[in-house]
C-alpha positions as CSV (number, residue, x, y, z in Angstrom):
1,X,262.0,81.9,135.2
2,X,260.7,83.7,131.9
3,X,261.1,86.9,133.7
4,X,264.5,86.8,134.4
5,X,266.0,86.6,131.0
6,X,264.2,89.7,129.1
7,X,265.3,91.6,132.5
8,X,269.0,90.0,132.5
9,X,268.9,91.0,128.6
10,X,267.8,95.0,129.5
11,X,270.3,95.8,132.3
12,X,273.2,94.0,129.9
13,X,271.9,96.4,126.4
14,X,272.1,99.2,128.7
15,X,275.3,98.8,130.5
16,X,276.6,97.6,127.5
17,X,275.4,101.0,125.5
18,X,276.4,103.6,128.6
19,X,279.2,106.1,128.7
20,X,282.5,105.2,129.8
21,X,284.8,108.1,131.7
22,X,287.7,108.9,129.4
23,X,291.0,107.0,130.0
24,X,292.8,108.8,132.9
25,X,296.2,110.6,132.0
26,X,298.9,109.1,134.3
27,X,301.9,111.1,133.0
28,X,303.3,112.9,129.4
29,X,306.1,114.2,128.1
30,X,306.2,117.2,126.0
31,X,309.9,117.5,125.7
32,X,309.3,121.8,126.3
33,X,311.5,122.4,128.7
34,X,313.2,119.4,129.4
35,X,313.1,115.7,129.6
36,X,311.0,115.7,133.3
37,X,307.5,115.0,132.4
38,X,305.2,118.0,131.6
39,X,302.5,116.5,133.5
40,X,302.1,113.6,136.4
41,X,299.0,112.9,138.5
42,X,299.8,112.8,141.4
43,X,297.4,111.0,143.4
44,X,297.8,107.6,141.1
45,X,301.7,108.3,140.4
46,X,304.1,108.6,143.3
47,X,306.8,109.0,140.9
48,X,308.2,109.0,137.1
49,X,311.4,109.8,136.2
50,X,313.0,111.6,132.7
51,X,313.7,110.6,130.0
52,X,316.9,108.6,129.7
53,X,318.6,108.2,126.4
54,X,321.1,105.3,125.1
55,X,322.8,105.6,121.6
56,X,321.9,102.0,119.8
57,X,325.2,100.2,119.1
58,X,326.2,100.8,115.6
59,X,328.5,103.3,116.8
60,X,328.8,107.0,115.3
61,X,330.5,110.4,116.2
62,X,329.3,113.8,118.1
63,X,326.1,113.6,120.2
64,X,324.4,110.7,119.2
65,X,320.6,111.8,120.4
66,X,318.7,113.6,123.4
67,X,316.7,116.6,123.7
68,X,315.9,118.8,120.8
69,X,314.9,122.6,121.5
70,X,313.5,122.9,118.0
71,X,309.8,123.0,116.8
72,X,308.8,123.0,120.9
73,X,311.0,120.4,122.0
74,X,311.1,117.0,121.2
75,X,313.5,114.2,121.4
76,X,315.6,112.7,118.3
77,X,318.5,110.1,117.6
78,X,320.8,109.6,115.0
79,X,320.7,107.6,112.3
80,X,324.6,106.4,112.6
81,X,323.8,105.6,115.9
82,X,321.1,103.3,115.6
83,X,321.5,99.4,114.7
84,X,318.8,97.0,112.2
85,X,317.4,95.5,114.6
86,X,315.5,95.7,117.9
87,X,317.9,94.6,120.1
88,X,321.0,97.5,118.7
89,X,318.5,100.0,118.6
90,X,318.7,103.4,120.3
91,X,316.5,104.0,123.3
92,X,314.1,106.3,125.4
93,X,313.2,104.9,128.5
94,X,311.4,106.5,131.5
95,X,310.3,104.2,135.0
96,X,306.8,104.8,136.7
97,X,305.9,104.0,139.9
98,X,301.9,104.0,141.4
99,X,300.6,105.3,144.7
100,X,298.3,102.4,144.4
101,X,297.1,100.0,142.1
102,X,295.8,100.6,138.6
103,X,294.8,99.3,135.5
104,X,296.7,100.7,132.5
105,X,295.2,102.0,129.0
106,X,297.3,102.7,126.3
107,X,301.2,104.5,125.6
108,X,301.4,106.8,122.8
109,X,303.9,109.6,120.9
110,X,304.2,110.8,118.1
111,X,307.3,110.2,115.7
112,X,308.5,111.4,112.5
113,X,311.9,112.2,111.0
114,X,314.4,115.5,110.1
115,X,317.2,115.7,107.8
116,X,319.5,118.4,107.9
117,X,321.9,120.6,106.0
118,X,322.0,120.3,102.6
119,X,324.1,117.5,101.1
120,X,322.9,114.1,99.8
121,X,320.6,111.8,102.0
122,X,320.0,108.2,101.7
123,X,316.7,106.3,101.6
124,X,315.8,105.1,104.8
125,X,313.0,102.8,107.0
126,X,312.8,103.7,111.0
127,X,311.0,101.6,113.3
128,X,309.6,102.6,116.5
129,X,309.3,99.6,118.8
130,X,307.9,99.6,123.4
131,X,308.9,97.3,125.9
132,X,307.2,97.0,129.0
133,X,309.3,95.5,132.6
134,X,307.0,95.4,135.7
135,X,308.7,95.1,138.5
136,X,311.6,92.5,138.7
137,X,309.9,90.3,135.6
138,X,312.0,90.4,132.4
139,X,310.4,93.0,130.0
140,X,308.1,92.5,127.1
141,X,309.1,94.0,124.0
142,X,305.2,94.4,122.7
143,X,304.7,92.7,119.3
144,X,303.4,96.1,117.3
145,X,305.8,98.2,115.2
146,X,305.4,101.7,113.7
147,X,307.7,102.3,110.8
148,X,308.5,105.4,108.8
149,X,310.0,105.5,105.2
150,X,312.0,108.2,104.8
151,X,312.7,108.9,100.7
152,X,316.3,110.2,99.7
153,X,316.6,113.5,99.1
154,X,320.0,115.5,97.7
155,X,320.5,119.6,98.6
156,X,317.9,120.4,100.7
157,X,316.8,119.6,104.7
158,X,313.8,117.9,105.5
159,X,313.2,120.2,108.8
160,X,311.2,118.6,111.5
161,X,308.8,116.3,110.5
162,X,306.5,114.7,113.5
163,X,303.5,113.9,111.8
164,X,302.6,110.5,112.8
165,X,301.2,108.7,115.9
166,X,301.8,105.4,117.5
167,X,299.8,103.9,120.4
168,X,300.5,101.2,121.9
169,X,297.6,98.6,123.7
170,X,298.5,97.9,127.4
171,X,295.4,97.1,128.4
172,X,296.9,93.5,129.6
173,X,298.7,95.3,132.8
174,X,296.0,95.2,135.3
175,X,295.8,95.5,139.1
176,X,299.7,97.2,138.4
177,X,300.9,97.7,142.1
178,X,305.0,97.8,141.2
179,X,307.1,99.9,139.4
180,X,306.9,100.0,135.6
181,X,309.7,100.6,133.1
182,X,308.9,101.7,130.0
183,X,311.5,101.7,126.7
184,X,310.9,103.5,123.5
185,X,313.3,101.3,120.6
186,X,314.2,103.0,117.2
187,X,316.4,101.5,114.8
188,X,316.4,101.8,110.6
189,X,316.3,99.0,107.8
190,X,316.4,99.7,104.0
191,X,319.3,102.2,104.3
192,X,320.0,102.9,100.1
193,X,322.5,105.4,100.7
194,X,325.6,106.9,102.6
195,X,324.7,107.7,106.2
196,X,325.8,110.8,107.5
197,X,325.7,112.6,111.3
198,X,322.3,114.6,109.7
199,X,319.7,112.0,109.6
200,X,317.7,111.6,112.4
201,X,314.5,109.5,114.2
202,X,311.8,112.4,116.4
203,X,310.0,111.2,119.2
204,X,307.7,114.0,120.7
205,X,304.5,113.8,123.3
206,X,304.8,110.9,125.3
207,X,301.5,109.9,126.8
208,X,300.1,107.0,129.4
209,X,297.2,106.8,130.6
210,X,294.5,104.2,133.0
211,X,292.4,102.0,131.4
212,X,288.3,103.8,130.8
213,X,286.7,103.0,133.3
214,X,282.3,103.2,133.8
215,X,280.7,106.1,134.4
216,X,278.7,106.6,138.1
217,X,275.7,106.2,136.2
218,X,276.9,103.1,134.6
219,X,277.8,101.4,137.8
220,X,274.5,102.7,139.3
221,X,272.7,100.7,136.2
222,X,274.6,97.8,136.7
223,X,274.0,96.9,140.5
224,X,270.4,98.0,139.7
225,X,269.4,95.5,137.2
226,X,271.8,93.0,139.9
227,X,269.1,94.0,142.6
228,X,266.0,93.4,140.2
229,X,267.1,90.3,139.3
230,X,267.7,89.1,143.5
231,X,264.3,90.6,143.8
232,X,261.9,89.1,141.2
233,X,263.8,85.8,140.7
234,X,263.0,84.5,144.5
235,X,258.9,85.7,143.8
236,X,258.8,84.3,140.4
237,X,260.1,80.3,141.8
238,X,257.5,81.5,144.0
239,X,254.8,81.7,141.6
């Protein structure tokens, strides 16, 4: 049996040491032209809808959020719109749905923040928050938070500041054979001021992608040092 284990040990270091295929791109949003996505592969993706935003419940006046044209596109909500907490929180949402089965990677956007005009604006914290609802079971708000302190500032804008990226681990949805919803929370804490309609949460750059998956070569490896292993080990008890 000595033979086995050095040749058990060499097949593991090597697969354990080889290239991996970069993670798959299932869909993004670039927010360019609209709130369709910018890009959807079609042989994993049968469909994914746009963007859909809901003002959080703390109420406000005007348009409360949507699609920006500025800086390239990108989408935004207000600051008097949005609640404190998670659950009165303005939303993003978009649903995917697979041709097959797949194993998913990781979300990510980037976020940032843009006050305009030029009056007084308070201090503020946002928070940018995922759930995750696959299929009919109840979604899964995801326990990682990205926040953004936002420093007051009197007489001048901000302009559009995006500069930050949050990514989001969803390498627990395997073997994914349903349709997947997908909701992007922001809401605001720490609020030291007087909120006006000109404060504002960005979301730009929407990405999901597969899990990595093994190279050919890496698979190859594998199922070699498999075979050496059925091949020696009978000759060796043999011996």
């Amino acid at each position: 049996m000595k033979f086995q284990y050095p040749l058990v040990a060499l097949t593991c270091a090597l697969f354990a040491g080889a290239p991996l295929v970069a993670a798959g791109t299932l869909a993004t949003y670039d927010f360019s032209t609209d709130l369709a996505t910018s890009f959807k592969d079609a042989a994993l993706v049968q469909s994914a809808t746009s963007i859909v935003f809901t003002a959080g419940t703390a109420g406000g006046t005007g348009t409360q959020g949507g699609r920006s044209s500025t800086a390239g596109g990108h989408v935004y909500t207000r600051l008097e719109s949005m609640g404190s907490t998670q659950s009165t929180a303005s939303r993003f949402a978009f649903t995917l749905a697979p041709v097959g089965t797949f194993d998913f990677g990781q979300l990510s956007f980037d976020y940032g923040y843009q006050n305009t005009g030029t009056g007084a604006h308070p201090g503020y914290t946002l928070h940018y928050k995922l759930g995750v609802k696959v299929g009919t079971a109840a979604e899964i708000v995801l326990p990682s938070v990205y926040d953004y302190a936002v420093a007051a500032i009197t007489g001048t804008s901000s302009g559009t500041i995006i500069d930050r990226t949050a990514t989001f681990d969803l390498s627990a949805y395997q073997n994914v054979g349903t349709s997947v919803a997908f909701t992007l929370y922001v809401y605001a804490t720490d609020i030291t001021g007087t909120v006006t309609t000109n404060e504002t949460g960005r979301i730009d750059n929407i990405s999901l992608t597969t899990a990595a998956i093994p190279e050919p070569s890496t698979a190859a490896l594998l199922m070699g040092g498999v075979a050496g292993m059925l091949v020696f080990a009978p000759r060796r008890r043999r011996q």
